[in-house]
Structure formats: structure tokens, C-alpha cells
Backbone as a ProteinNet text record, in pm:
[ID]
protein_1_A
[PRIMARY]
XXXXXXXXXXXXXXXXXXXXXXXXXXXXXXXXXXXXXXXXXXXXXXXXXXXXXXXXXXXXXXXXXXXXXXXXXXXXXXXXXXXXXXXXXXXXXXXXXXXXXXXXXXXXXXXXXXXXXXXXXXXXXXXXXXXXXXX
[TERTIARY]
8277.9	8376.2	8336.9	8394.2	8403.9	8434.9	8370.9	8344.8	8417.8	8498.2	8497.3	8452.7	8427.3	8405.8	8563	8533.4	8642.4	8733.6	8674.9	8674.4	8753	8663.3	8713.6	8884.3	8830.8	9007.9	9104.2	9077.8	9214.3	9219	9121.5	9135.6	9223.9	9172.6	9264.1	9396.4	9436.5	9622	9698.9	9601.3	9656.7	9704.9	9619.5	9645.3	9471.7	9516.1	9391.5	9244.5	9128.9	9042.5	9090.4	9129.3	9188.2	9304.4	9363.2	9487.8	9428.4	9340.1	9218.8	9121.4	9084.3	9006.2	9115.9	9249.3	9364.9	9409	9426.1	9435.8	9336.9	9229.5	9080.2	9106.3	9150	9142.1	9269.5	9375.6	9476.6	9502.3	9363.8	9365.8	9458.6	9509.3	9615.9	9475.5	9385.6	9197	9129.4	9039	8883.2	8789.4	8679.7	8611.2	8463.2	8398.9	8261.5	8172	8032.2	7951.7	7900.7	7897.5	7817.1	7659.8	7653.4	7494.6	7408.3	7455	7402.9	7415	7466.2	7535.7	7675.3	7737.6	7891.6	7972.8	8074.8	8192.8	8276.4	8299.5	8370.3	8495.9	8549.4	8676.6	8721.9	8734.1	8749.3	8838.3	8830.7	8847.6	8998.9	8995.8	9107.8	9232.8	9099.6	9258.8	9287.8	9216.2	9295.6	9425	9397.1	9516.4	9613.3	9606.6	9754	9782.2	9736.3	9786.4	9873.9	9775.3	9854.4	9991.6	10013.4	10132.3	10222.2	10155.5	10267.4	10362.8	10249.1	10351.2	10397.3	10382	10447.9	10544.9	10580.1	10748.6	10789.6	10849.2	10846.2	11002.2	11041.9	11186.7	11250.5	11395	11426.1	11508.8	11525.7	11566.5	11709.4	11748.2	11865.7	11946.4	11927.2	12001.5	12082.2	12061.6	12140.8	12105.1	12064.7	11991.2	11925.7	12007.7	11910.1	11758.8	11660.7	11563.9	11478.7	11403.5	11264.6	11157	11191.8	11030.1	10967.8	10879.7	10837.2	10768.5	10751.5	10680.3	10753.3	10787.6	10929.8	10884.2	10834.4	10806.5	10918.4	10988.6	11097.5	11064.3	11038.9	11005.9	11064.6	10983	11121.6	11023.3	11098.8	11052.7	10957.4	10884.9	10805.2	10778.4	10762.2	10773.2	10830.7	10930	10961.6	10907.7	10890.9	10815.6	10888.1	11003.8	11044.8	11052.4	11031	11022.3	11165.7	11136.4	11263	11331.3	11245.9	11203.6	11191.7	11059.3	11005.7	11055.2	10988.2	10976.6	10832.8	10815.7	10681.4	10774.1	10781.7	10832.1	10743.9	10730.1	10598.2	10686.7	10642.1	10714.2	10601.7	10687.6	10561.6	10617.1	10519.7	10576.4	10498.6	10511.7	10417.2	10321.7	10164.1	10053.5	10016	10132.8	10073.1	10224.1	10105.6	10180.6	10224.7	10296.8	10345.9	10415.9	10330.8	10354.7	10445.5	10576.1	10687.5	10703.1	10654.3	10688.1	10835.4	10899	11054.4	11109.9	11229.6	11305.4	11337.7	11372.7	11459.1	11558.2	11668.9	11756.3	11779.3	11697.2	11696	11698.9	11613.9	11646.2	11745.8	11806.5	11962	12023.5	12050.4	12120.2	12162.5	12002.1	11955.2	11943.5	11942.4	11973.8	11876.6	11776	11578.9	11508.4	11543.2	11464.9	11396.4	11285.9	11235.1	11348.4	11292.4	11369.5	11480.9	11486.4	11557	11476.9	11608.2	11527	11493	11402.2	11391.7	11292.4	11336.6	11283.3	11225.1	11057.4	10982.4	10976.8	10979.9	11010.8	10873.4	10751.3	10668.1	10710.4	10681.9	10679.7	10597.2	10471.9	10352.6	10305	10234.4	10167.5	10035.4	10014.4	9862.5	9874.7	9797.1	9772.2	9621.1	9552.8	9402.5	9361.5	9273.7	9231.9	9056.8	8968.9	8879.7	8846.4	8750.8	8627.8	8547	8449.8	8393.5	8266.8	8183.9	8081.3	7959	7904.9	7766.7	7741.7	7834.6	7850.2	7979.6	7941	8020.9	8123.8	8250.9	8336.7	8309.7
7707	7814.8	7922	7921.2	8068.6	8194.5	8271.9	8422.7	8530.5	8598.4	8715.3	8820.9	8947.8	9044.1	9140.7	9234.3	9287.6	9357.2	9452.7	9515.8	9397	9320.5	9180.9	9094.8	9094.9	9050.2	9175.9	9241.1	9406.5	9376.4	9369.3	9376.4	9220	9137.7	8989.5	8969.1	9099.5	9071	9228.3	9303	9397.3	9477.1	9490.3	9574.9	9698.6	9757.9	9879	9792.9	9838.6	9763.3	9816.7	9895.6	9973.8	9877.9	9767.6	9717.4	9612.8	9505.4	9392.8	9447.2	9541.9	9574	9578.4	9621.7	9622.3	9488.9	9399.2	9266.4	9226.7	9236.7	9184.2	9252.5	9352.3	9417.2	9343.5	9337.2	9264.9	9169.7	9068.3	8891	8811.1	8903.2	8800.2	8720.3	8806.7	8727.1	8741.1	8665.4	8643	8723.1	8793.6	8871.7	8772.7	8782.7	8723.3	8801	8769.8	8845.1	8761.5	8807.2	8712.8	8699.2	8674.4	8632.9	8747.9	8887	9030	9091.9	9050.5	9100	9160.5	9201.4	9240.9	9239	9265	9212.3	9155	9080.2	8914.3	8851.8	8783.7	8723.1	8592	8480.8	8353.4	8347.4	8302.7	8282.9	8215	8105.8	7996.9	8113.1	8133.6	8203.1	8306.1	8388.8	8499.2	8426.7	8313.2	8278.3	8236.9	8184.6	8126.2	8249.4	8359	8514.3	8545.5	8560	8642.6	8558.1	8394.9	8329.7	8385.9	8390.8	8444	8526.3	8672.9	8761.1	8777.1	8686.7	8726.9	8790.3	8894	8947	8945.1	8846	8836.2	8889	8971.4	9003.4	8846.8	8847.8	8755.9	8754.8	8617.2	8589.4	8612.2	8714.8	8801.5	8681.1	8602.9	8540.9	8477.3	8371.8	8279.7	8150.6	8138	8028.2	7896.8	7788.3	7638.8	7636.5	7585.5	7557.8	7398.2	7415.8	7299.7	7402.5	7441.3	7520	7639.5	7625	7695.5	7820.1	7827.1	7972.8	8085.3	8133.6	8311.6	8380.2	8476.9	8618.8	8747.7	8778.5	8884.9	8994.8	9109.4	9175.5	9273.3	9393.7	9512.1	9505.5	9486.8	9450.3	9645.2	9620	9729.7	9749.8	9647.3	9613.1	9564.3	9582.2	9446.6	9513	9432.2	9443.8	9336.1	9365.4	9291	9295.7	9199.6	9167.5	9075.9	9111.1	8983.8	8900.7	8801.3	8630.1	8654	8683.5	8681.6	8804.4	8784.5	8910.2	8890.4	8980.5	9010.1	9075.6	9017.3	9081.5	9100.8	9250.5	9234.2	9258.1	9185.8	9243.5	9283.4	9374.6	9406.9	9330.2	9276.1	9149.4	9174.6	9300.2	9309.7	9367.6	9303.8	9357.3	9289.5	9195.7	9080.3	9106.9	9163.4	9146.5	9016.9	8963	8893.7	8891	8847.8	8839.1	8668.7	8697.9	8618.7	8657.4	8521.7	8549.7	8440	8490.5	8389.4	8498.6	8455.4	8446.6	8583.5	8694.2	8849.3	8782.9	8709.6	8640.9	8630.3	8594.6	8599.1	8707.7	8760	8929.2	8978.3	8989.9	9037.5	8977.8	8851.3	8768	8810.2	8832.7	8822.6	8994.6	9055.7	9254.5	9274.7	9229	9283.9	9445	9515.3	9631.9	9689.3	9767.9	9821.7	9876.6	9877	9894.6	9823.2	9691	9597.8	9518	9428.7	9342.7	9188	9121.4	8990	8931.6	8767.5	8679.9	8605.9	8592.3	8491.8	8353.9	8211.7	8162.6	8032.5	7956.2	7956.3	7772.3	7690.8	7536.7	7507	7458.1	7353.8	7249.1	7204.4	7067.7	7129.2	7209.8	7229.8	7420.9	7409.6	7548.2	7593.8	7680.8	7645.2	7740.7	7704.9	7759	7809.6	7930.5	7958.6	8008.2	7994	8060.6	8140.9	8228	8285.5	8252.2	8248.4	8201.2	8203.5	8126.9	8189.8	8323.2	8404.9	8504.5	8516.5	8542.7	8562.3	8730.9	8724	8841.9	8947.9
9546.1	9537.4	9637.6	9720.1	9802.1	9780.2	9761.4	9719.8	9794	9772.9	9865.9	9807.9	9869.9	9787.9	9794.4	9712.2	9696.6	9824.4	9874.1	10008.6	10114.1	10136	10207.6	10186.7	10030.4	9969.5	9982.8	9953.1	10035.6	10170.7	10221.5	10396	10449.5	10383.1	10419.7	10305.4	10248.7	10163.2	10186	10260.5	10323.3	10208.3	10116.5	10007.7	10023.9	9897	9887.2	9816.7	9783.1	9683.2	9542	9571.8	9389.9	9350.2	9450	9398.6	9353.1	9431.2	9361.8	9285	9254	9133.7	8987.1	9004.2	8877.3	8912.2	8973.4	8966	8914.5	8929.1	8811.8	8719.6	8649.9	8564.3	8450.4	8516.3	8473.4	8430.3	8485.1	8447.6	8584	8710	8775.4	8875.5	8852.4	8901.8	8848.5	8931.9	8736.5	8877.1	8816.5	8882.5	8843.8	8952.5	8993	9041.2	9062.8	9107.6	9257.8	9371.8	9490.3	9460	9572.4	9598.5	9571.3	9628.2	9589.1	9474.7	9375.9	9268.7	9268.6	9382.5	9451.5	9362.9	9302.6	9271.8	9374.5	9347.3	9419.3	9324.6	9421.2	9373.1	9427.1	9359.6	9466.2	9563.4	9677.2	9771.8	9736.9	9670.5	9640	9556	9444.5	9319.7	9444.3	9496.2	9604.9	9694.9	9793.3	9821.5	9761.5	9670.2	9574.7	9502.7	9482.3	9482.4	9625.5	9718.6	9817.9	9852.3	9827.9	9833.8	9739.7	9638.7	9543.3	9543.6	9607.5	9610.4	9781.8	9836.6	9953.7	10003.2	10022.8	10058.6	10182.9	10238.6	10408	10397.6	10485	10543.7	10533.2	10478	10524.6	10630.6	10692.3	10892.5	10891.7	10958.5	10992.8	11027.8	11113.8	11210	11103.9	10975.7	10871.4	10993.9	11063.7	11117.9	11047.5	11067.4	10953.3	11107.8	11060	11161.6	11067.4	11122.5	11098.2	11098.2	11187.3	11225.8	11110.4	11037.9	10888.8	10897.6	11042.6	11059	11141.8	11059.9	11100	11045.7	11137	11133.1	11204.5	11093.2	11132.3	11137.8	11240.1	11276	11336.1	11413.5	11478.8	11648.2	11714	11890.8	11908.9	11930.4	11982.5	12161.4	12216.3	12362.9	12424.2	12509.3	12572.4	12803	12830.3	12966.3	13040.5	13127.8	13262.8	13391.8	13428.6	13619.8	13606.4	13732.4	13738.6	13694.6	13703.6	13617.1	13511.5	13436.5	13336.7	13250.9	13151.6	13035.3	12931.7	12902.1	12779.8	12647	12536.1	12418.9	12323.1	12210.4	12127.3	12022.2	11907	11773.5	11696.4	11606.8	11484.8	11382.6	11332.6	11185.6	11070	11007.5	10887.2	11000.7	10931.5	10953.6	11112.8	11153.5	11245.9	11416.8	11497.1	11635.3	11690	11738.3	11853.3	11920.3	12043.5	12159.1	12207.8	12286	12323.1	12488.7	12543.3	12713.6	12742.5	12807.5	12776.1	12924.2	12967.5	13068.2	13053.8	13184.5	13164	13125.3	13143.9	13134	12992.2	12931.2	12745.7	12709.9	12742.2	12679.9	12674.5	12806.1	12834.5	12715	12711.1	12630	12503.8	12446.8	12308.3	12282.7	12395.9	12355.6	12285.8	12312.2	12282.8	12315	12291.7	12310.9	12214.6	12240.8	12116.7	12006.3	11894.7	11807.6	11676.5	11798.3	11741.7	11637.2	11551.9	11491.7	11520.5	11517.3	11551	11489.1	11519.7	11438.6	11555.9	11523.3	11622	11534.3	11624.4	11545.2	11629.4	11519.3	11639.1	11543.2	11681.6	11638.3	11711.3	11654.4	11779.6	11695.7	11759	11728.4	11744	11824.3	11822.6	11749.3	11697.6	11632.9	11592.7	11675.1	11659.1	11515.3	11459.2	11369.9	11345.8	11363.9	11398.5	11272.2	11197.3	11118.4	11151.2	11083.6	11139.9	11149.6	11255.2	11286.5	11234.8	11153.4	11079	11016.5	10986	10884.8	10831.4	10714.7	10611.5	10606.9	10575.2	10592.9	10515.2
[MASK]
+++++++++++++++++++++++++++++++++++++++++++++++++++++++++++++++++++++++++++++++++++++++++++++++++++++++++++++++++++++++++++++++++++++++

């Protein structure tokens, strides 16, 4: 079982520690002690929490897709040359970055402010841990 401590679980569901300490308090988590004596919280019950309550905007567009990962967001950047373009959205707690045609932009009427939906499909998607220490 993987441990987090409390501090750690606020910082990775983007809540306060006072909100996972009344979630332990509440029973919606079972509270543990780490290796230091810490208060800790599993790793597992924490994610099938933070799924739970997920509240993602839902995708403006009424768009059917495949693709399972949409992050709807409000454009904070957009940066053009010519050719190209740089678009940044804010999505919740999570930036991205969209390089695509000036040509789209125009199209699609992207400027800060607006709302949009990034919409990501790969086959490769890397996934990194953290290296010999613990969060």
C-alpha cells in the first residue's frame, strides 16, 4: 500500500490539508500513519476519491469523439507567425500547450479569453515517477 501523507494528498487533488484531514475525519478515507509516524492516507483509496469527485467543465462543442482525454478550458495565450500558432489554455489546475496552423486559429476565433476544448489522442503517452524519493 502506498502512503501519502496528508500535505502531499491536498497538493496532488488540489484541495487544502484541512479538506483531507475532514475527509479522514468523515470516513470518505481511513487515516494511517507512514514510516515517521505522519498522518498518511492510501495512495489507492485517495485516487478512486479524487475520480469520484471529479468536476470537469463539460465540452462546449456537443461534439461525439473517441478520444477520452478533454480538457475544457479558457485560452490564456495564443502567439502567431505566419504559418504557425502557439495556443495555451488554462484547464483547471493543468496548462496546455497546442501548436496548430494561424490558419486554425482564425478559423476556430482563439484568443485569450475564449473557451476551448483540447482534445489529446496518442498512442504514446509517457508516464514518469519520481525518482528515488518519495512525494
Amino acid at each position: 500500500m502506498g502512503l501519502l501523507r496528508i500535505a502531499d494528498a491536498a497538493r496532488l487533488t488540489g484541495v487544502s490539508d484541512d479538506t483531507v484531514r475532514r475527509w479522514v475525519d468523515s470516513g470518505t478515507l481511513t487515516a494511517h500513519k507512514d514510516e515517521s509516524g505522519r498522518a498518511a492516507v492510501d495512495g489507492a483509496e485517495l485516487a478512486a476519491h479524487a475520480r469520484a469527485i471529479a468536476a470537469a467543465p463539460s465540452d462546449p462543442s456537443g461534439v461525439g469523439r473517441s478520444a477520452r482525454n478533454q480538457f475544457v478550458g479558457l485560452v490564456t495565450a495564443v502567439t502567431v507567425d505566419t504559418v504557425m500558432a502557439q495556443v495555451e489554455l488554462q484547464c483547471g489546475p493543468h496548462r496546455v500547450v497546442s501548436l496548430m496552423s494561424s490558419e486554425a486559429v482564425r478559423e476556430l476565433g482563439l484568443e485569450p479569453g475564449s473557451v476551448a476544448t483540447a482534445v489529446v489522442k496518442a498512442t504514446t503517452v509517457i508516464v514518469e515517477t519520481p525518482g528515488g524519493r518519495a512525494l
